[in-house]
KEGUKE-746665 format. One line per field, with one value per residue (C-alpha): residue number from 1; residue in one letter; x, z, y. Coordinates in nm, 4 decimals, always signed. Layout:
# residues N
num [NUM, ...]
residuo [A, ...]
u [X, ...]
w [Z, ...]
v [Y, ...]
END
This chain:
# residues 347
num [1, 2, 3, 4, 5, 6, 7, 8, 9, 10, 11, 12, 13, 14, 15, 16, 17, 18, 19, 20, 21, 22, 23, 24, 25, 26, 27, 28, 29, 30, 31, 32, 33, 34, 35, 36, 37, 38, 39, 40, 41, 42, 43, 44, 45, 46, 47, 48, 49, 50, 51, 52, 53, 54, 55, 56, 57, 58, 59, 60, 61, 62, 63, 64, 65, 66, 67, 68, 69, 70, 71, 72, 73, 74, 75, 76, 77, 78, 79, 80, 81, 82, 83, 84, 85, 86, 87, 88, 89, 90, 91, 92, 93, 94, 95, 96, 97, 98, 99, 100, 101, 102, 103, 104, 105, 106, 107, 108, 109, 110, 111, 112, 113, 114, 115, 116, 117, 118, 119, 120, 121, 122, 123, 124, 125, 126, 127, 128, 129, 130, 131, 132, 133, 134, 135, 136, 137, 138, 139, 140, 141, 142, 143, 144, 145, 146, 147, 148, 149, 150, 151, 152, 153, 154, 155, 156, 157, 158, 159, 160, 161, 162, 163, 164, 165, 166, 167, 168, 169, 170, 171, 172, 173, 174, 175, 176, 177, 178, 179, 180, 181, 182, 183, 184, 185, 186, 187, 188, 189, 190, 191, 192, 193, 194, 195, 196, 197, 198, 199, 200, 201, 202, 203, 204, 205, 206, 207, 208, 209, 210, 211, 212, 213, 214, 215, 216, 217, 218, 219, 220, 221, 222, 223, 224, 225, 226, 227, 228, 229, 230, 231, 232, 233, 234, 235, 236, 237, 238, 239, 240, 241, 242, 243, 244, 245, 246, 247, 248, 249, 250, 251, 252, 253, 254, 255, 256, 257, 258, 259, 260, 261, 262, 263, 264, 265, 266, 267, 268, 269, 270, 271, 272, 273, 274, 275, 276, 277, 278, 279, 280, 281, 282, 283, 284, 285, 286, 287, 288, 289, 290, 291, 292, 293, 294, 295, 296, 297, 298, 299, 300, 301, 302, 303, 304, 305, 306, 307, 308, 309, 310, 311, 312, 313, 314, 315, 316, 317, 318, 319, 320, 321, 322, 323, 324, 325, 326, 327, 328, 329, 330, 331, 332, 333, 334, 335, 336, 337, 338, 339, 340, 341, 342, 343, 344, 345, 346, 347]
residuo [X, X, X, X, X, X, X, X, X, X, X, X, X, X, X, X, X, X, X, X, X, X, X, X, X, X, X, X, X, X, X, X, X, X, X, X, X, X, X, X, X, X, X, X, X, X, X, X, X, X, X, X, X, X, X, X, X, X, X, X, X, X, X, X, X, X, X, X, X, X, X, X, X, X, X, X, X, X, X, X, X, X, X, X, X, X, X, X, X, X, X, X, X, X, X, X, X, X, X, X, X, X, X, X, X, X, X, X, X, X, X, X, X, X, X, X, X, X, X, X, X, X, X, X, X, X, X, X, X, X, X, X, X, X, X, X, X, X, X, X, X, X, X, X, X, X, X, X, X, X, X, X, X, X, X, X, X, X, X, X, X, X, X, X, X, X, X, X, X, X, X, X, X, X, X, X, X, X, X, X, X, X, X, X, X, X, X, X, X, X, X, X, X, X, X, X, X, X, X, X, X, X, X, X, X, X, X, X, X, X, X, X, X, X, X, X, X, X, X, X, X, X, X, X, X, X, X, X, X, X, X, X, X, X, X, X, X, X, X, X, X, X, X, X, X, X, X, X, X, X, X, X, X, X, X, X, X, X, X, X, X, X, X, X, X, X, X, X, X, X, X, X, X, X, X, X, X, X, X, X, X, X, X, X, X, X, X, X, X, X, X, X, X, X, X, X, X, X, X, X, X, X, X, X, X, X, X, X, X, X, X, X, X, X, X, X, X, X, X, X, X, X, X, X, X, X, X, X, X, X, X, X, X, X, X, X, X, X, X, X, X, X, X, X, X, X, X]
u [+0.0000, +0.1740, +0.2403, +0.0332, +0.2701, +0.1521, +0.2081, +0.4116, +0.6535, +0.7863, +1.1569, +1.1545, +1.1702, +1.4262, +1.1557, +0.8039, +0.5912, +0.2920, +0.0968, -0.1852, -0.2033, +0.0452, -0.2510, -0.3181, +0.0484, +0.1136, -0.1393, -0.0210, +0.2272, +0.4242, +0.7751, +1.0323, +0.7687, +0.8063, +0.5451, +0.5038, +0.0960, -0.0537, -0.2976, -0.2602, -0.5573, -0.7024, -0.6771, -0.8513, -1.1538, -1.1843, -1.2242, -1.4778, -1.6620, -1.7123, -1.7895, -2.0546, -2.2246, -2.1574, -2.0501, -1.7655, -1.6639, -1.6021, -1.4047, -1.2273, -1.1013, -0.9614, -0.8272, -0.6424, -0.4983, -0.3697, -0.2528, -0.0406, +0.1210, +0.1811, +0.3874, +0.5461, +0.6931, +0.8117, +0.9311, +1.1858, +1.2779, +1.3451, +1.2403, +1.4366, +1.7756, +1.6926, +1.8693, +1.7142, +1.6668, +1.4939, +1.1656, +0.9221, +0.5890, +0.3283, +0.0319, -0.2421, -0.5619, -0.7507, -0.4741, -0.6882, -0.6516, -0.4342, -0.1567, -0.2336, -0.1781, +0.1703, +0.2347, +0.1423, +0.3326, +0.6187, +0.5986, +0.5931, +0.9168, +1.0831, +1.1035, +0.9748, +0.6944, +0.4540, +0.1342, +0.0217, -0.2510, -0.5254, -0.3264, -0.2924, -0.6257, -0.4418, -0.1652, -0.3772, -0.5921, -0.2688, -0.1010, -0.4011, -0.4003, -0.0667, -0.0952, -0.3441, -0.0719, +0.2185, +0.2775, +0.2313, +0.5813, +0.7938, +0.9078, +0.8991, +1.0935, +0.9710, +1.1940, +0.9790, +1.1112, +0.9987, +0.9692, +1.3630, +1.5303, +1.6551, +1.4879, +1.4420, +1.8344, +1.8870, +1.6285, +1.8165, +2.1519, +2.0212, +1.9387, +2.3359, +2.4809, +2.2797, +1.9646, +1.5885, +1.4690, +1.0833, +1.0796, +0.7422, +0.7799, +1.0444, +0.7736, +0.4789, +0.6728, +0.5961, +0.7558, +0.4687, +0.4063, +0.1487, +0.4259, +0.5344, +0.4605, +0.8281, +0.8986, +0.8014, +0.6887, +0.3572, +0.2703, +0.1883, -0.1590, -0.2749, -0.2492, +0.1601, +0.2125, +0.0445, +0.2584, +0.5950, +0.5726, +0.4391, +0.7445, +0.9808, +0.8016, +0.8521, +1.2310, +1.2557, +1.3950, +1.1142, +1.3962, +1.5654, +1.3737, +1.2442, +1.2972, +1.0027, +0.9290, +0.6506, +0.3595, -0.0148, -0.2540, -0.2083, +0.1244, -0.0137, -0.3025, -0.1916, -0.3430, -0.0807, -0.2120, -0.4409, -0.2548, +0.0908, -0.0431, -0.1788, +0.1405, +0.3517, +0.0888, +0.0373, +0.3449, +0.6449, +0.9518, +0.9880, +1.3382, +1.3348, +1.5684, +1.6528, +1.7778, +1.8064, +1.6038, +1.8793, +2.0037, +1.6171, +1.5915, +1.9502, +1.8150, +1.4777, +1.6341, +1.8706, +1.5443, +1.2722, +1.5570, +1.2784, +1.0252, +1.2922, +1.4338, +1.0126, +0.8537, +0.5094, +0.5134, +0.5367, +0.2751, +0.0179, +0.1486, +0.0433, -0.3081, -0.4127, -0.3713, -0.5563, -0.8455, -0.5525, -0.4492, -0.5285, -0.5053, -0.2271, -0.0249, -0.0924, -0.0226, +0.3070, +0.4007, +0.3278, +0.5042, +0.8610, +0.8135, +0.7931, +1.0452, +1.2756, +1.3171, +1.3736, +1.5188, +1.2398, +0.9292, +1.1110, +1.1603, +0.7800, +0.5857, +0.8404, +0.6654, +0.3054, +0.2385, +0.4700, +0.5517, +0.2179, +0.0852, +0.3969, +0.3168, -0.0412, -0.0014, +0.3015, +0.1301, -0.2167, -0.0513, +0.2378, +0.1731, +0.5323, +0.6816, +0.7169, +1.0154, +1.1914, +1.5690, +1.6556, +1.9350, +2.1303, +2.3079, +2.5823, +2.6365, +2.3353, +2.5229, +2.4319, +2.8193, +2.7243, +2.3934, +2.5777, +2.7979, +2.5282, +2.3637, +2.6743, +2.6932, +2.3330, +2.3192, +2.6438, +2.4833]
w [+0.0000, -0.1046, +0.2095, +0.2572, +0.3410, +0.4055, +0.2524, +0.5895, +0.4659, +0.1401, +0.2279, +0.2958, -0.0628, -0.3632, -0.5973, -0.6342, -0.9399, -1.0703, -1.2803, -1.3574, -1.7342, -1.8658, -1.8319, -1.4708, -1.4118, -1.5692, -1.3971, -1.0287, -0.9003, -0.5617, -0.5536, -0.7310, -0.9100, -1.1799, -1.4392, -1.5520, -1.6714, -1.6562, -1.9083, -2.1601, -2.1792, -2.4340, -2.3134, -2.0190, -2.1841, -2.4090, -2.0975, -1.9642, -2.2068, -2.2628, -1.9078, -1.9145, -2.2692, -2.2565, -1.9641, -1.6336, -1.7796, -2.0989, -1.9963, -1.7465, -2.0210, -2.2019, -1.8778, -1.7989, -2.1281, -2.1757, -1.8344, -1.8812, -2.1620, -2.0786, -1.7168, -1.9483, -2.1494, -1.8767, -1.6772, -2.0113, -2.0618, -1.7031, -1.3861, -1.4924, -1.4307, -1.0347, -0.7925, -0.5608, -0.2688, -0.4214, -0.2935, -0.5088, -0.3889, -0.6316, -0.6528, -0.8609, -0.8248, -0.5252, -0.4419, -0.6667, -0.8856, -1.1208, -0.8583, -0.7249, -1.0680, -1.0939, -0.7615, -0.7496, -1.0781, -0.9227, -0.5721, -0.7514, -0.9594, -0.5759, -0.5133, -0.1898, -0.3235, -0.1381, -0.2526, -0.1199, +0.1162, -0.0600, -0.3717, -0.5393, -0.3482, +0.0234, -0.0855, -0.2971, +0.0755, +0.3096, +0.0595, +0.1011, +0.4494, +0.5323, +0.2860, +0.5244, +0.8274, +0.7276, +0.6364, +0.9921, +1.1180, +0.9021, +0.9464, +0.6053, +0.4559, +0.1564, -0.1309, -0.2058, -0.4880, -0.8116, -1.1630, -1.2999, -0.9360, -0.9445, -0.6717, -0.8733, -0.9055, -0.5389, -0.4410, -0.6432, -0.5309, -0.1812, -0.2495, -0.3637, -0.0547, +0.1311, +0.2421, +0.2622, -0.0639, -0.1841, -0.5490, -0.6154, -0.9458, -1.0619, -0.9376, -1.1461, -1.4597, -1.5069, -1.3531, -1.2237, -1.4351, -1.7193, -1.9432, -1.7419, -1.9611, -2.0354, -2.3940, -2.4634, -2.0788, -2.0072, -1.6519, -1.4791, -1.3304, -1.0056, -0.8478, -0.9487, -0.8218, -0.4867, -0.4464, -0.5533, -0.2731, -0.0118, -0.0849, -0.0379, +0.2430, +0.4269, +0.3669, +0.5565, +0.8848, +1.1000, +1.3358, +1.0115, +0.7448, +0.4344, +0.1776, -0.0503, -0.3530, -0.3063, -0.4658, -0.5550, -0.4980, -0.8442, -1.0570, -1.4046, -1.4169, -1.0703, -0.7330, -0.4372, -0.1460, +0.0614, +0.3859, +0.2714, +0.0805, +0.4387, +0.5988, +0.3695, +0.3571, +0.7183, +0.8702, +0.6189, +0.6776, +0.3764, +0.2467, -0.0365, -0.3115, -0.4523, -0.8192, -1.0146, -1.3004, -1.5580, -1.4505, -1.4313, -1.7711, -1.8404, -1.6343, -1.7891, -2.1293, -2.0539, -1.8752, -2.1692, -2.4774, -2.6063, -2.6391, -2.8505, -3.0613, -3.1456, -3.1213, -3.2348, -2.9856, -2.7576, -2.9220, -2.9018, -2.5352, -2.4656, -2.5781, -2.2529, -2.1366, -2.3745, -2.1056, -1.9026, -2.0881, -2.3037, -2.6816, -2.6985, -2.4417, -2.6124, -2.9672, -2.8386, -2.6905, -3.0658, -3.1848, -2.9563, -3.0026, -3.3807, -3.4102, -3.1555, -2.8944, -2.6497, -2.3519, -2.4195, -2.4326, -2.1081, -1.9329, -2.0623, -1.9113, -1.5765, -1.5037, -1.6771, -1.5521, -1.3562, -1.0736, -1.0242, -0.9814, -0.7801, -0.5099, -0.4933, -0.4736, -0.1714, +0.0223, +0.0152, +0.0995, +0.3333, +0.6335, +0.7845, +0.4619, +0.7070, +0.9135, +0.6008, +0.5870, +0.2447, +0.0512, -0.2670, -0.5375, -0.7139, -0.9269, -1.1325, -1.3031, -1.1384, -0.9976, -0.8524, -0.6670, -0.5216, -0.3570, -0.1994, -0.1113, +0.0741, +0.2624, +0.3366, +0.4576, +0.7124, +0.8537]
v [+0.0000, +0.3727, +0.5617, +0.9171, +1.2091, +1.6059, +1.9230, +1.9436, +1.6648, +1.8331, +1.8424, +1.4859, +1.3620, +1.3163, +1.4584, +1.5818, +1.4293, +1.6187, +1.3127, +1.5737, +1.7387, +1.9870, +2.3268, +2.2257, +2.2097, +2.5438, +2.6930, +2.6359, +2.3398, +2.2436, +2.4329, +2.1727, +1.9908, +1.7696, +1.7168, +1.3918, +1.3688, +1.0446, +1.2148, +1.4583, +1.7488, +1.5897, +1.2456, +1.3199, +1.5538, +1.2532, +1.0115, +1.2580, +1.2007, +0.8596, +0.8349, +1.0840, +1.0127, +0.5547, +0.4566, +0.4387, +0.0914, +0.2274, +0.5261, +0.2690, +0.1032, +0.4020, +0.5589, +0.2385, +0.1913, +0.5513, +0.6084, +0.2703, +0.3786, +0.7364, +0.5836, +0.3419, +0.6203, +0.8057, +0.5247, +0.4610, +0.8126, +0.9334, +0.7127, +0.4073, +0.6073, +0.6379, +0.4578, +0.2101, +0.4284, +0.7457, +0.8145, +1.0524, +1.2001, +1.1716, +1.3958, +1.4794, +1.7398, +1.5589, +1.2788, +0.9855, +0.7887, +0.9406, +0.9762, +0.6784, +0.4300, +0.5939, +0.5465, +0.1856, +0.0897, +0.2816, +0.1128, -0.2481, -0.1970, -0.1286, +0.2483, +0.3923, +0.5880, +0.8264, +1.0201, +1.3847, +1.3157, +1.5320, +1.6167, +1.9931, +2.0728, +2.0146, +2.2494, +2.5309, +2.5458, +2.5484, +2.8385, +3.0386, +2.9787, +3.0814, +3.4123, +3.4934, +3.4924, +3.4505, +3.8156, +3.9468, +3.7925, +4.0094, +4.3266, +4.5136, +4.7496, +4.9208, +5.0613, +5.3329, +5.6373, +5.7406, +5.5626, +5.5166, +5.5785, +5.1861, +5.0478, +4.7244, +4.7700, +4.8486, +4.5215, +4.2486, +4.4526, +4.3932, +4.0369, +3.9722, +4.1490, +3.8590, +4.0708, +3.9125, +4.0178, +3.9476, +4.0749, +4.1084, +4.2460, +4.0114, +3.6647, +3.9063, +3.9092, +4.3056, +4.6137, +4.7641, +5.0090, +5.0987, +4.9941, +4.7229, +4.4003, +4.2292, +4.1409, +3.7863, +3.6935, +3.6310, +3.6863, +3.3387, +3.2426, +3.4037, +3.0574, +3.0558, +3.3911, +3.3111, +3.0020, +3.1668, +3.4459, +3.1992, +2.9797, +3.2584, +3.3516, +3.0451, +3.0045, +3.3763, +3.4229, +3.6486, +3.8209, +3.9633, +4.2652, +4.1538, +4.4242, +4.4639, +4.7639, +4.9597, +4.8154, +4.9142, +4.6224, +4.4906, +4.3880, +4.3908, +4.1145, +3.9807, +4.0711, +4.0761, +3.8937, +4.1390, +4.0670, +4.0815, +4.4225, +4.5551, +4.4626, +4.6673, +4.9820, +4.9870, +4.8707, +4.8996, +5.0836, +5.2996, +5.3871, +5.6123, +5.5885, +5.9487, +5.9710, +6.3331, +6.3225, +6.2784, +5.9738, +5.8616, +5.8771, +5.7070, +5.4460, +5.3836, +5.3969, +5.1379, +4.8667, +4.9448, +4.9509, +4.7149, +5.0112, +5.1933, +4.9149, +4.8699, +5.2086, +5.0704, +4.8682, +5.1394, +5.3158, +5.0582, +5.0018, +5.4259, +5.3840, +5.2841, +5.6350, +5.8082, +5.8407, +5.9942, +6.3246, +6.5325, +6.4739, +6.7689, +6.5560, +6.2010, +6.4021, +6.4625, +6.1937, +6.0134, +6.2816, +6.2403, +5.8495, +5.8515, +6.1410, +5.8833, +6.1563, +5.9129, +6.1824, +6.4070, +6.1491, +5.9742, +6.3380, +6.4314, +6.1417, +6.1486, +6.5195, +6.4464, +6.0846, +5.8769, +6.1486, +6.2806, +5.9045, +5.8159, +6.0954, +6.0162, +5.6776, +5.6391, +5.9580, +5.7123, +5.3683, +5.4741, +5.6442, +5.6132, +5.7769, +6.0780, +5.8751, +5.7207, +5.6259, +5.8473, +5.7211, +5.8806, +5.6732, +5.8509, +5.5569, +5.4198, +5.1535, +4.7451, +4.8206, +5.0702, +4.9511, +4.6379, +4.8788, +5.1169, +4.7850, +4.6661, +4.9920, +4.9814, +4.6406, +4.7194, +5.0507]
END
């Protein structure tokens, strides 16, 4: 009979086997999981529906048939080249029957197999869970400044000089902003994002800061969790990174090069704003983009649109902005953020 192990028992296994189908398993999976489906999408829709328009023999049949020739394939391209004492967990959506056949065929040949009591479902409940608490042990502190000061820069800078670093933006895929979208990275699901910050959360130590950018409620499509949101508003530390404005625009030239190596892309990115300004300011924007005035468009929407929001937005969510630690980089380059962050970390 396959053992049962908890979401509380992760760290005791070689590997972790997701056996549901490739979609699920994009959508959300256990940190350090391995997908191996016991049915492919289609597969299992055509299962479904043999079982719902014949009959469960019928679809039995099928199910038994595929599934045993989808483990054999994967037993023969990767599980026969495991020793004898590695011991997977195997889990599916509700920790059934799909996790189960691969464990059992895996549990015959000799390996010390064990299934996730509850499957995806277990974890998915104890993630939310924990996003509901788990927040309230840290002690924040927020990298607040305006658009093109670096703090993204100063945050993974922070993270190499050994700090507690929980890059919201860089989990989201997107930067934040309007114009935020990276080139050729779709954001992941809601689910993934939720289970990439509460794994990162876990792995921190409470008695030491966790260094976070300021945030709105939303990164692009993706909601941050309301009570690691609240924490941050209500209780963060803010320090403010301060950046003249010409080295803003140096900087935000050099992180959105793809906006000026495809300038309709960037237009088609602007329209969003149209409800924003007025046609004279969207007219020139157009106007500076097509022309490729990159310093002036970049200066021009610092003053129109970025700062404006930026005040109203930090003097809303951050009530301690008042007693911020305020620091000045006089070197914008990734050099010269690992250095401020090495001085920071040492004050």
């Amino acid at each position: 009979m396959t053992a049962l192990a908890t979401v509380a028992q992760l760290d005791e296994f070689d590997e972790i086997i997701d056996v549901r189908t490739p979609p699920e398993f994009a959508e959300d999976h256990l940190p350090g999981a391995v997908n191996f489906p016991v049915l492919s999408a289609e597969e299992r829709a055509r299962v479904g529906t043999i079982y719902k328009q014949v009959s469960s023999f019928e679809a039995k049949k099928l199910g038994a048939a595929l599934i045993s020739r989808n483990i054999a394939r994967h037993i023969d391209d990767y599980f026969a080249s495991k020793p004898k004492n590695w011991r997977p967990l195997i889990y599916c959506w509700r920790g059934g029957k799909r996790s189960g056949a691969m464990a059992h065929i895996l549990n015959e040949i000799g390996w010390k197999v064990a299934r996730l009591e509850g499957g995806y479902k277990a974890y998915r409940r104890k993630v939310l869970d924990d996003l509901a608490v788990l927040p309230q042990r840290f002690n924040f502190h927020v990298v607040c400044g305006p658009t093109g000061s670096g703090k993204s820069r100063f945050l993974q800078a922070l993270a190499q000089a050994g700090g507690q670093v929980l890059d919201l933006e860089q989990l989201a895929l997107h930067r934040g902003s309007v114009l935020g979208n990276l080139p050729d990275e779709p954001q992941p699901a809601q689910k993934m994002f939720e289970s990439l910050i509460h794994a990162q959360l876990l792995h921190f130590d409470p008695t030491k800061p966790v260094y976070v950018e300021a945030e709105s409620k939303k990164i692009g499509q993706l909601r941050v969790p309301d009570a690691l949101i609240e924490q941050m508003w209500q209780k963060g530390h803010c320090v403010v990174v301060e950046v003249p404005s010409e080295q803003r625009v140096q900087l935000l030239r050099e992180e959105y090069t793809h906006f000026i190596q495809h300038p309709q892309l960037l237009l088609e990115k602007l329209d969003c704003l149209k409800a924003l300004h007025s046609k004279e300011r969207f007219d020139y924007w157009q106007t500076l983009i097509r022309a490729g005035q990159w310093d002036e468009f970049v200066q021009d929407m610092l003053i129109n649109h970025y700062d404006p929001a930026y005040h109203r937005s930090t003097l809303k969510h951050y009530p301690q902005l008042n007693q911020a630690t305020h620091i000045q980089p006089t070197d914008i380059s990734e050099q010269g953020y690992q250095l401020l962050a090495q001085q920071f970390l040492t004050k």
